[in-house]
C-alpha positions in Angstrom: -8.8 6.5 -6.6 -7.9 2.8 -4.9 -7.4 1.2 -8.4 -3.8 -0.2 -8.2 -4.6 -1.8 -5.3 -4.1 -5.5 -4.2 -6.8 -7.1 -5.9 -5.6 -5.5 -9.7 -2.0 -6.0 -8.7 -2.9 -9.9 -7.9 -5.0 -10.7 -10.8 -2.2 -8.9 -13.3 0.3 -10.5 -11.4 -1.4 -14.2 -12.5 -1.0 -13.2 -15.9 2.0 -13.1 -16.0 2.4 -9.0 -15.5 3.8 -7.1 -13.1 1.0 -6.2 -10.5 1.1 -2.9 -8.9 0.0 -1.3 -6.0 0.0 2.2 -4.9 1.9 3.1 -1.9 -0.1 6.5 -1.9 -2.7 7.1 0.9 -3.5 2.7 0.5 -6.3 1.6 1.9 -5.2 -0.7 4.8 -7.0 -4.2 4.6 -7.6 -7.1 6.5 -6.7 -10.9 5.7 -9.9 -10.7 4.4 -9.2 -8.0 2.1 -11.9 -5.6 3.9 -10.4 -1.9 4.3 -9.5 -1.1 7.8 -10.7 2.4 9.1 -7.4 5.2 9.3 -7.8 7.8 11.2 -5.9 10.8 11.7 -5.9 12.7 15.3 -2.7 14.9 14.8 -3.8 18.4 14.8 -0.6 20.5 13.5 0.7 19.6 10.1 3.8 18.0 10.5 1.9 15.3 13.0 -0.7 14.7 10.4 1.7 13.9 7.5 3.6 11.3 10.1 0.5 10.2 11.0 -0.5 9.8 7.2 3.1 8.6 6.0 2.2 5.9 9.1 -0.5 4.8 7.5 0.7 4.7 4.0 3.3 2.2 5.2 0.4 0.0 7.0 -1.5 0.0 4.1 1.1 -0.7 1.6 2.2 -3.5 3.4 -1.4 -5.1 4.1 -2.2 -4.5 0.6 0.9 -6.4 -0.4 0.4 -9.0 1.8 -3.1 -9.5 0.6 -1.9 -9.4 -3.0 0.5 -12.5 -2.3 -1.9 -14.3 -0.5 -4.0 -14.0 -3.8 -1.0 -14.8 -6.7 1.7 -16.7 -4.7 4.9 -16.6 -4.8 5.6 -16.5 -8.4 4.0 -12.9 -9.0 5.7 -10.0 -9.4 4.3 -7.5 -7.0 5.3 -3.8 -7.7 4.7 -0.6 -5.6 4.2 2.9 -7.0 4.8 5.9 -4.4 4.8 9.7 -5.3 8.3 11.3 -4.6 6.6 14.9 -4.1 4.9 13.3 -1.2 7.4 13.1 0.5 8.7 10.6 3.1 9.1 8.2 -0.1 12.3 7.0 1.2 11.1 5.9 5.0 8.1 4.4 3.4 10.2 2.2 1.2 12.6 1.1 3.9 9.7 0.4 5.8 8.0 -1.6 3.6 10.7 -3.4 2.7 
């Protein structure tokens, strides 16, 4: 639903809270914080969820990115991700 997305995650973050982003499906955003268009061309399923899993780790990064822009380097910045999604354990390494 895009809620835990850079922009909550930053403002909870300069409250003192842990701010946190979702690592599932993420919008990917520009410096300026506008979403940048995914696309998927992949036509079998194994493809697609690369592709998607891809795209995840794009996003989750520009969204983190974004969200320390915004808080600085004092913010705690978390990331939720789905397990039964699977490809939870690339995405993380990836990210970090």
């Amino acid at each position: 639903i895009g809620v835990s997305n850079f922009a909550t995650a930053s403002a909870f973050a300069k409250c003192g809270a842990v701010g946190t982003i979702s690592a599932v499906n993420p919008d990917i955003v520009d410096e300026n914080g506008e979403v940048v268009a995914q696309h998927i061309n992949s036509k079998n399923r194994l493809e697609r969820h690369k592709e998607m899993l891809e795209n995840a780790i794009k996003g989750t990064i520009s969204q983190i990115k974004r969200a320390r822009d915004l808080v600085g380097k004092n913010g705690v910045i978390h990331i939720n991700d789905l397990w039964e999604m699977g490809g939870t354990e690339h995405l993380l390494n990836e990210v970090l």
